[in-house]
C-alpha positions in Angstrom: -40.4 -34.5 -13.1 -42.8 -35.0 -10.5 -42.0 -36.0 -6.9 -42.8 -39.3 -5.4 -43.1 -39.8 -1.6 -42.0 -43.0 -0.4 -43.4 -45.2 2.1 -41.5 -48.4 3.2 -44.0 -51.6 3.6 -43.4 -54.9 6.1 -41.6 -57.0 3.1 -39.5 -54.7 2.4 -41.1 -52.9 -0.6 -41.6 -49.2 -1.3 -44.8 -48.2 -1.8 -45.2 -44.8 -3.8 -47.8 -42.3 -4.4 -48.8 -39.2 -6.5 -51.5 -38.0 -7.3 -51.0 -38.2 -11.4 -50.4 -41.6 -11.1 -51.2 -43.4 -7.8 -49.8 -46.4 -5.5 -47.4 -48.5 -7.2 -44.8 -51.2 -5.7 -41.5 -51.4 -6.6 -38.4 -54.3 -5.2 -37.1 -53.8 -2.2 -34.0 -51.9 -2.4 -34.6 -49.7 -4.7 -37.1 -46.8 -5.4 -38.9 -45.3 -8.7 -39.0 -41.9 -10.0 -42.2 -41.7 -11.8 -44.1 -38.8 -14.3 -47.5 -38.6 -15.6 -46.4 -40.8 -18.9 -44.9 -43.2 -17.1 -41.4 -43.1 -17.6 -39.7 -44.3 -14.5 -36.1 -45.0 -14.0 -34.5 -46.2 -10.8 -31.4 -45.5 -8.5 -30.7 -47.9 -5.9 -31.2 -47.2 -2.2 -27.4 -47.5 -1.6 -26.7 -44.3 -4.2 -29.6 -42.7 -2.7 -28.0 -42.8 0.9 -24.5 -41.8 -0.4 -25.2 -38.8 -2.9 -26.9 -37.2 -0.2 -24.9 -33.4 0.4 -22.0 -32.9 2.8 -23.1 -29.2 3.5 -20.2 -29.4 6.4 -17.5 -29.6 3.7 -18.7 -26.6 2.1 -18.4 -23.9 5.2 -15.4 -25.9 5.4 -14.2 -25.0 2.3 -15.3 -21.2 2.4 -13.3 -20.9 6.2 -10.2 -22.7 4.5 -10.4 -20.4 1.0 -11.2 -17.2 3.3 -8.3 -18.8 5.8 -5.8 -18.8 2.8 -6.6 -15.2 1.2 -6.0 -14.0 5.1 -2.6 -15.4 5.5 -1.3 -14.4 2.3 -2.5 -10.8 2.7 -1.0 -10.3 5.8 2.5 -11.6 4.7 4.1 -8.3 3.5 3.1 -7.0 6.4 4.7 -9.9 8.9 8.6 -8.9 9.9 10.0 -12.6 9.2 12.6 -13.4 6.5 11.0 -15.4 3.6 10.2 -15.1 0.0 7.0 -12.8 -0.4 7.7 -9.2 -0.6 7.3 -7.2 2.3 5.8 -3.4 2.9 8.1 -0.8 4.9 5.3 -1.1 7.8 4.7 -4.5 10.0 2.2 -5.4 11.9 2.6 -7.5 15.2 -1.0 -8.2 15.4 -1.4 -9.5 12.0 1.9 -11.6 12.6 0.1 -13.2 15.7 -3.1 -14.2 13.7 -0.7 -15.1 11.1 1.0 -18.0 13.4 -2.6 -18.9 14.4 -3.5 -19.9 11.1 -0.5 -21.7 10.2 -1.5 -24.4 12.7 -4.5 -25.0 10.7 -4.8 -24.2 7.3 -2.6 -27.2 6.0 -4.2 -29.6 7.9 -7.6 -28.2 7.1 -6.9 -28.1 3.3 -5.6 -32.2 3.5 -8.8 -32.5 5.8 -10.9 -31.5 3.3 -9.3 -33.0 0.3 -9.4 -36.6 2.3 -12.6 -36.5 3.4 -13.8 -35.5 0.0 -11.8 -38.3 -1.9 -13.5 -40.9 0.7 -17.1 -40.2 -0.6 -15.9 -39.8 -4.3 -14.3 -43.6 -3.6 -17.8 -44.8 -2.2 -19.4 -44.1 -5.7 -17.1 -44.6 -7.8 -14.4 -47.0 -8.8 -10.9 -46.9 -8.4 -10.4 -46.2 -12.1 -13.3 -43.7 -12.2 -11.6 -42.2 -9.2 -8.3 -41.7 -11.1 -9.8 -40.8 -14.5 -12.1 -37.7 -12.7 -8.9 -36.6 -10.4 -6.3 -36.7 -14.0 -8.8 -35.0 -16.0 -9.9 -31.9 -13.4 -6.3 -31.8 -11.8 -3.8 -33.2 -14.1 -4.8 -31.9 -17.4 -4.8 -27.9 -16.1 -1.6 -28.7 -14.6 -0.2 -29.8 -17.2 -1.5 -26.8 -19.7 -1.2 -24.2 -16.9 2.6 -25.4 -16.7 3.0 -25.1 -20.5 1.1 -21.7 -20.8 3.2 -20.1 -17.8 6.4 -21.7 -19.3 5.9 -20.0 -22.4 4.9 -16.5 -21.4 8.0 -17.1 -19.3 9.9 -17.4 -22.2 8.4 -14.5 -24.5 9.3 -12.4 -21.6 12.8 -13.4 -21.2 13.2 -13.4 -25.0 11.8 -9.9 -24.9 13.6 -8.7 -21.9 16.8 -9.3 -23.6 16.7 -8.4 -26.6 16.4 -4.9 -24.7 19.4 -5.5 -22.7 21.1 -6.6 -25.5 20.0 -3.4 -27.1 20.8 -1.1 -24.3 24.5 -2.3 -24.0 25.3 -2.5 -27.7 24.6 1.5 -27.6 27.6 1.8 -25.9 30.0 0.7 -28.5 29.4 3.1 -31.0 30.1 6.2 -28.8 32.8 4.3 -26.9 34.5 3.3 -29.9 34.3 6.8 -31.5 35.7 8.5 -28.4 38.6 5.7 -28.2 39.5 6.4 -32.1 39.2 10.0 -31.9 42.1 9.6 -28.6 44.7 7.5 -30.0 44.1 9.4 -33.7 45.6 13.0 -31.8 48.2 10.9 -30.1 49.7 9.5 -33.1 50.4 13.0 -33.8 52.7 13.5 -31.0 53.7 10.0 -29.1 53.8 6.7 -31.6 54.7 4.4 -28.8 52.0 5.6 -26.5 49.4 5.3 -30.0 50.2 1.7 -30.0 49.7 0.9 -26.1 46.6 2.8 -26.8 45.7 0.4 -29.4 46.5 -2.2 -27.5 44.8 -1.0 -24.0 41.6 -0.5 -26.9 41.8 -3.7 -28.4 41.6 -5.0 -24.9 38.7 -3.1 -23.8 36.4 -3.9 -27.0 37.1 -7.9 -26.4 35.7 -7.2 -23.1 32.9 -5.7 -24.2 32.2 -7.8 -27.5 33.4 -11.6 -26.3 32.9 -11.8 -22.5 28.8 -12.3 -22.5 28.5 -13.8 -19.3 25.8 -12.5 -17.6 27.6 -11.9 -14.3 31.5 -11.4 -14.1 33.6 -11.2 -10.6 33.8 -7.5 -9.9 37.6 -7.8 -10.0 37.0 -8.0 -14.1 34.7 -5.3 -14.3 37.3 -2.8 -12.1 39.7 -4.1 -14.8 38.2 -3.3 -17.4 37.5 0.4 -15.9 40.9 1.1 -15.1 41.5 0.6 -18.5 39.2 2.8 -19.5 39.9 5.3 -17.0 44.1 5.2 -18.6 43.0 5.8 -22.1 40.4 9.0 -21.3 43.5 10.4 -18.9 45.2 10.2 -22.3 43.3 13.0 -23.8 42.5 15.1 -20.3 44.2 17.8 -19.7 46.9 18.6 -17.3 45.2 20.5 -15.2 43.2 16.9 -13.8 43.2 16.1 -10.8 42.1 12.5 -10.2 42.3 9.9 -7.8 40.7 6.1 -8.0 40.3 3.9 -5.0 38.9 0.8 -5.6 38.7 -1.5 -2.1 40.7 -4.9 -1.8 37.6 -6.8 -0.6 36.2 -6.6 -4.3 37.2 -9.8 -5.8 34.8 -12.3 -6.3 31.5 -10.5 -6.1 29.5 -11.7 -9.4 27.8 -8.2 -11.0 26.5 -7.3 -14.3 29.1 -5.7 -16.6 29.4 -2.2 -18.1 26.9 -0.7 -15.1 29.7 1.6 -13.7 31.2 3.0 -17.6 28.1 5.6 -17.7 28.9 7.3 -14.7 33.1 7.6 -15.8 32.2 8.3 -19.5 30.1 11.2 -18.0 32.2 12.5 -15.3 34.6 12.6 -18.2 32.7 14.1 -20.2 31.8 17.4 -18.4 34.6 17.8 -16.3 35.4 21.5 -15.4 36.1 24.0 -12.9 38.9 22.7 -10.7 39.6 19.4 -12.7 39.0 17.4 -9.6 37.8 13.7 -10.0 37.7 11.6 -7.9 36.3 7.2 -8.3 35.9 4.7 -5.2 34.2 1.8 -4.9 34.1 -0.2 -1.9 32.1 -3.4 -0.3 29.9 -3.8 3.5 27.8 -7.0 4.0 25.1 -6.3 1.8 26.0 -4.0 -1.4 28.7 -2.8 -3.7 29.2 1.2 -3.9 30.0 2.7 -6.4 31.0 6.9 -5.7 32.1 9.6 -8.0 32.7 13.2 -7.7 33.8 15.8 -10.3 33.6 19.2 -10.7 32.0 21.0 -13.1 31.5 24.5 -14.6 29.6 26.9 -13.3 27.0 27.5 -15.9 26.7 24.0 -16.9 22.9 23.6 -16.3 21.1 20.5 -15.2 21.6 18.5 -18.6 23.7 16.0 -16.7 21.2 13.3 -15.0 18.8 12.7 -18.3 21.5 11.7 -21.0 21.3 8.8 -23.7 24.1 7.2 -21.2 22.4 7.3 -17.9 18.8 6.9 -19.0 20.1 3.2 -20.9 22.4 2.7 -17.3 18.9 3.3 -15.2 16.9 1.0 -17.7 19.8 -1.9 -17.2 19.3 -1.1 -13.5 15.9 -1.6 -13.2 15.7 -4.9 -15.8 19.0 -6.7 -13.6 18.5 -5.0 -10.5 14.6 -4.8 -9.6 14.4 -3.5 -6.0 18.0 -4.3 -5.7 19.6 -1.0 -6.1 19.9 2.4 -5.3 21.0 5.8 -8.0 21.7 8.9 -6.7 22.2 11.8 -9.0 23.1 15.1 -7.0 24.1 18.6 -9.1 25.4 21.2 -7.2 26.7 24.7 -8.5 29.8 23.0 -9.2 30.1 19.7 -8.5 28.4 16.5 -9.9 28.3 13.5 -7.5 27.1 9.9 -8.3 26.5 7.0 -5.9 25.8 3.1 -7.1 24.9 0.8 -4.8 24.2 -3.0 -6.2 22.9 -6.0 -3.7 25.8 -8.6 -4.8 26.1 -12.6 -5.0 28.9 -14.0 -3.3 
């Protein structure tokens, strides 16, 4: 294509002028792109004027995209309550420049989008106007929603499939050790066998028909102190245990079968003085979860990577993310285990 200088005559008329093809007049009000074959084709002096670039929306944009990438940066490092997740160190000049761009960078993003739609609207018409905006903002909604909706739900399906995998190893060895309890007992108490039964039937119902995904802690210390009466069943005299679970726990939703582990393994490998001791109690933020018990001497440092606890820590970190806190501590001769769970009211 080659350029074409204008020059605007008395009547109104543009007269243009290259040197491939010369002076030629067009009608007033419009002008003629021209090439050495003569094809021309003409735009109207009106879409001339209004196709002509903004270049002040563009820095515009680049402040308002560099504005936004600020901001959010600089929110885990901001000490405010709020959604985005926040770094152990804050920053108090960051949270000043922070507060300075919140008074701008909404009304600088509607700026721009307004100002934009105005000379879109001067082009085109309304329908033309919609049509553009449904096809580049509608449409990708629309399949971004649907793309994000289903990875969503692969993830889900995924994620619990592996807690449902996780808890259902519990059954087998819990069911085993139950059996293997009330089987010696017949032996020696028949009444006390059939309690035992009972207490067991009790305890796999809770296991295999209450899926809820969150119970009220009161349930779950239920269900452990019916656990913790049929182990005492085979545990020899020489235990010493006490169990304190605090009042307040009543209506503080959790995720069942976190806490079994820790009794099954305190059980378990129980020694030296046969002491055991189990609390639990509440403050404003968490649920805690202790237990002490005494072990033999040359009992190595098997005890914090079994089957049991390495499912319990993969539970805890697909329910729990960034919501709890495991200690495992072995000493010499002593085994102590602390829980604590962020709860819902």
């Amino acid at each position: 294509m080659v350029k074409v200088r204008y020059k605007k005559l008395a009547n109104g008329k543009y007269r243009t002028y290259n040197k491939s093809v010369g002076h030629q007049n067009v009608t007033s009000g419009q002008k003629k792109f021209c090439n050495p074959i003569q094809n021309c084709s003409f735009i109207s002096k009106k879409n001339m004027e209004t196709t002509q670039r903004q270049t002040y929306l563009d820095w515009l944009r680049i402040l308002s995209i560099l504005g936004v990438l600020i901001f959010h940066s600089a929110m885990p490092y901001v000490a405010e309550d709020g959604w985005h997740i926040k770094n152990a160190l804050t920053s108090n000049l960051l949270m000043e420049s922070n507060l300075f761009l919140h008074l701008f960078r909404m009304p600088l993003l509607f700026f721009i989008s307004g100002t934009v739609s105005y000379y879109m609207m001067q082009r085109r018409s309304t329908l033309s106007f919609i049509g553009l905006r449904f096809r580049r903002l509608l449409i990708p909604l629309i399949a971004g929603m649907f793309i994000k909706i289903l990875l969503e739900k692969v993830t889900n399906d995924h994620l619990e499939t592996e807690l449902k995998f996780l808890k259902a190893q519990y059954h087998p060895h819990f069911m085993f050790n139950a059996l293997n309890t009330i089987y010696f007992q017949m032996d020696e108490d028949i009444q006390g066998a059939k309690e035992s039964i009972e207490t067991f039937s009790e305890l796999l119902r809770y296991q295999l028909y209450d899926q809820q995904l969150q119970v009220p802690i009161i349930q779950e210390i239920g269900y452990l102190q019916s656990f913790i009466a049929l182990r005492k069943i085979r545990s020899t005299d020489k235990l010493i245990l006490k169990v304190d679970f605090d009042p307040q726990l009543d209506n503080q939703l959790v995720y069942p079968l976190l806490f079994l582990p820790l009794i099954e393994n305190a059980f378990k490998f129980i020694g030296g003085n046969y002491q055991l001791s189990i609390n639990a109690a509440i403050d404003a933020e968490y649920i805690i979860f202790n237990i002490e018990n005494a072990i033999p001497a040359n009992l190595g440092a098997t005890r914090t990577n079994g089957i049991g606890l390495e499912n319990m820590k993969r539970r805890l970190n697909l329910l729990y993310p960034d919501k709890h806190v495991l200690n495992l501590i072995q000493n010499r001769d002593q085994f102590k285990a602390t829980l604590k769970l962020k709860y819902v009211q």
